[in-house]
C-alpha positions as CSV (number, residue, x, y, z in Angstrom):
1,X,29.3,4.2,-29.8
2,X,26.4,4.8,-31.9
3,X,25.0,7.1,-29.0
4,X,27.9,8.9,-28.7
5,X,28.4,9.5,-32.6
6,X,24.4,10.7,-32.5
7,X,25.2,13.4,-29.7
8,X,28.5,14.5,-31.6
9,X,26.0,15.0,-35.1
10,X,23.0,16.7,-32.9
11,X,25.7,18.8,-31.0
12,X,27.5,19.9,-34.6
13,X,24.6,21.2,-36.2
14,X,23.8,23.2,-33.1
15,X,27.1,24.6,-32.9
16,X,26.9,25.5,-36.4
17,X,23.0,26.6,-36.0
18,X,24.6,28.8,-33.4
19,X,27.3,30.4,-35.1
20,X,25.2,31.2,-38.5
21,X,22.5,32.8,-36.0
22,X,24.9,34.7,-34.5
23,X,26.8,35.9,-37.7
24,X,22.7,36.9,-39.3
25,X,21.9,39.1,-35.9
26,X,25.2,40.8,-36.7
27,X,26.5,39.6,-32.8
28,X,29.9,37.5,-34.5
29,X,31.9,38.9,-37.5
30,X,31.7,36.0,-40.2
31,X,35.5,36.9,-40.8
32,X,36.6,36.4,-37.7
33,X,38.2,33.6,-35.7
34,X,35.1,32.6,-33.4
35,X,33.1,32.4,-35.9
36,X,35.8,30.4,-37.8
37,X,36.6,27.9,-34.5
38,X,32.5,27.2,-34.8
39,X,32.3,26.7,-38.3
40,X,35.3,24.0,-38.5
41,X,34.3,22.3,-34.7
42,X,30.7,21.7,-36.1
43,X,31.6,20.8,-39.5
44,X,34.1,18.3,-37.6
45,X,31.5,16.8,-35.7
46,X,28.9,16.0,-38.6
47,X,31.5,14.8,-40.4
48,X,32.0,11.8,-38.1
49,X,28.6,11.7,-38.1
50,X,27.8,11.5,-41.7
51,X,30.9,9.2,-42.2
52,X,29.3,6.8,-39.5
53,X,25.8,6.6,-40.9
54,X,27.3,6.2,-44.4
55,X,25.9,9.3,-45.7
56,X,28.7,10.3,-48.4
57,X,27.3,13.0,-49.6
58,X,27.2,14.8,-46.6
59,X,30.3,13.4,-45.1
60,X,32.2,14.8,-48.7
61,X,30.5,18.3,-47.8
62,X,31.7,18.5,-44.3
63,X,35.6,17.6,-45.4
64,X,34.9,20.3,-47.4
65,X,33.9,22.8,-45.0
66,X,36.1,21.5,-42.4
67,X,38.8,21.9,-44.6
68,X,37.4,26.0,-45.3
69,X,37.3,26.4,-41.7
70,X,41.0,24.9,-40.8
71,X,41.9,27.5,-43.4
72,X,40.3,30.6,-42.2
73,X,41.6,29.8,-38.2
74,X,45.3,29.4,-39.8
75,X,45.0,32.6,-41.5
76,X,43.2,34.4,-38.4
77,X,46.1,32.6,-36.4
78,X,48.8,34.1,-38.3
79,X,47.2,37.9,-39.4
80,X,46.8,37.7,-35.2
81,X,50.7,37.1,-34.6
82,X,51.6,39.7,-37.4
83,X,49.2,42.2,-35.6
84,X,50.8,41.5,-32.4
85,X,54.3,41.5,-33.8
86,X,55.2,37.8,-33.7
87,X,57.3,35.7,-35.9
């Protein structure tokens, strides 16, 4: 398990490495739901991480940003159906 929660931390912060590159170079809208989707799967993963090594701090930071980027997909989500002319 330890392994596996290592892998999950290293893959998070290149996820998120990723998406903040991508955002900079002006290749992803920071507003939009990709960018969103990275933000909350990376944040996800170093949560666990953080929470497993006992690193509060960190793990309190990630809630929070996971919590940012649940937000952001859910409004994406819905200004998406409203676009297309869903409920």
């Amino acid at each position: 398990m330890p392994l596996f929660v290592d892998v999950l931390g290293w893959s998070g912060a290149a996820v998120m490495l990723y998406g903040y590159a991508m955002v900079s170079s002006s290749r992803m809208a920071g507003d939009g739901l990709p960018y969103q989707v990275i933000n909350l799967a990376g944040s996800a993963a170093l949560m666990v991480n953080a929470g497993w090594h006992s690193a509060w701090p960190s793990a309190i930071l990630n809630v929070v940003w996971a919590a940012i980027g649940l937000t952001a997909v859910l409004r994406n989500a819905r200004n998406d159906r409203k676009t297309m002319g869903l409920p």
